[in-house]
C-alpha positions in Angstrom: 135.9 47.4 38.5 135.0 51.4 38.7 132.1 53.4 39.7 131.1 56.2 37.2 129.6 58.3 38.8 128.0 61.6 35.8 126.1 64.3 37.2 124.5 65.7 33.9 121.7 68.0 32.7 117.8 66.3 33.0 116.8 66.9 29.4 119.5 64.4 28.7 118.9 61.4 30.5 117.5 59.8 27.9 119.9 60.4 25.4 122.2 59.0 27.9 120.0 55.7 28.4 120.4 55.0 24.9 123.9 55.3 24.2 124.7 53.0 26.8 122.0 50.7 26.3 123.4 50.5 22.4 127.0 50.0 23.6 125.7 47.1 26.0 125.9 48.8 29.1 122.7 47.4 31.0 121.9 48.6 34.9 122.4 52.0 36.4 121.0 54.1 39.1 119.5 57.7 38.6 118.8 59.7 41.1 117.2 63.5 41.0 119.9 65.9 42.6 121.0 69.1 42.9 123.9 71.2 43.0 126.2 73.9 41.1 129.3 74.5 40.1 130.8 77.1 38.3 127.5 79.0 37.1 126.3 79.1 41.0 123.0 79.0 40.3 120.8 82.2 38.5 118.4 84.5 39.5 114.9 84.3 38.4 111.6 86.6 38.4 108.5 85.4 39.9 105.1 87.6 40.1 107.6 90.7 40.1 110.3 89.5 42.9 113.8 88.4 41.9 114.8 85.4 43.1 118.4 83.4 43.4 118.3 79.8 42.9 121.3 78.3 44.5 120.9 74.5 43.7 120.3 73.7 40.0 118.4 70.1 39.2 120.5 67.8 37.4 120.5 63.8 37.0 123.4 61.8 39.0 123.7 58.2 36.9 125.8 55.8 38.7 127.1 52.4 36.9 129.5 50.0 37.8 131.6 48.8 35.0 134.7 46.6 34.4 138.1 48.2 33.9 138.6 47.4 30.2 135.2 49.3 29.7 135.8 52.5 31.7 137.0 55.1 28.7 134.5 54.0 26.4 131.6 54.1 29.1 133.6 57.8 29.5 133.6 58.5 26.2 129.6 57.3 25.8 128.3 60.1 28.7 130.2 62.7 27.2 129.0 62.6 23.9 125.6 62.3 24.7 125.0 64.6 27.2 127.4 67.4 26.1 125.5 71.1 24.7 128.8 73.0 25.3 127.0 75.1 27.5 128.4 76.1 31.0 126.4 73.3 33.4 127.2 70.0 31.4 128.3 68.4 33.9 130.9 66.1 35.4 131.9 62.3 35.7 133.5 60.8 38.6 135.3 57.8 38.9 135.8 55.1 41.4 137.4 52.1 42.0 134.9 49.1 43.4 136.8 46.8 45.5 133.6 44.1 45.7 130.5 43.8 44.3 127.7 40.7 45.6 124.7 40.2 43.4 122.0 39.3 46.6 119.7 37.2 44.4 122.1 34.6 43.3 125.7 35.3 45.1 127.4 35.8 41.9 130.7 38.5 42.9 132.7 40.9 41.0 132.6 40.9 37.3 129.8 38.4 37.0 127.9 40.0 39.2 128.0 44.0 37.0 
C-alpha cells in the first residue's frame, strides 16, 4: 500500500475528483495549503503598493492506494491537473505499512 500525496493548483480539484472517481478511486483527503517552489511566489499591486507573496495556495490531496494501482493513480493526477505552466505541482509517494478502518476493524487492503 502507498500514500500519494499531489500538491496541485485549486482550479483543478475538481477535475482531479473526477478522474479518480471514474477510474474507481473512492476516498481522499484535501486540505487548503500553501507553499512554492520554483516560481517563489510573485509580486502583486494593491491600492498602489507592491506586494510579494511568498506562499502560493494550492490543494494537497492525499489517498491511499494499493501497490498494483500506484502508476495509474500517478498517471490519473497528472493528466488532469497538468496546464504546463510553471506551478503544476508535485506528487509524493509513500509506502503505508498499516492501515485500521475504526468503524469495523477491517486492515490493510480491505480497509483502502
Amino acid at each position: 500500500m502507498k500514500k500519494i500525496e499531489a500538491i496541485i493548483k485549486p482550479f483543478k480539484l475538481e477535475d482531479v475528483k473526477d478522474a479518480l472517481t471514474e477510474a474507481g478511486i473512492t476516498g481522499m483527503t484535501v486540505s487548503d495549503v500553501k507553499g512554492y517552489g520554483r516560481q517563489q511566489g510573485h509580486s502583486e499591486l494593491y491600492r498602489g503598493a507592491e506586494y510579494v507573496v511568498d506562499f502560493l495556495p494550492k490543494i494537497k490531496i492525499e489517498l491511499i492506494v494499493a501497490n498494483k494501482d500506484v502508476d495509474s493513480t500517478i498517471h490519473l493526477i497528472t493528466e488532469a491537473s497538468k496546464t504546463g505552466k510553471i506551478g503544476d505541482g508535485k506528487i509524493f509517494v509513500s509506502p503505508i505499512e498499516k492501515i485500521v478502518r475504526i468503524r469495523t476493524g477491517e486492515e490493510d487492503e480491505e480497509a483502502i
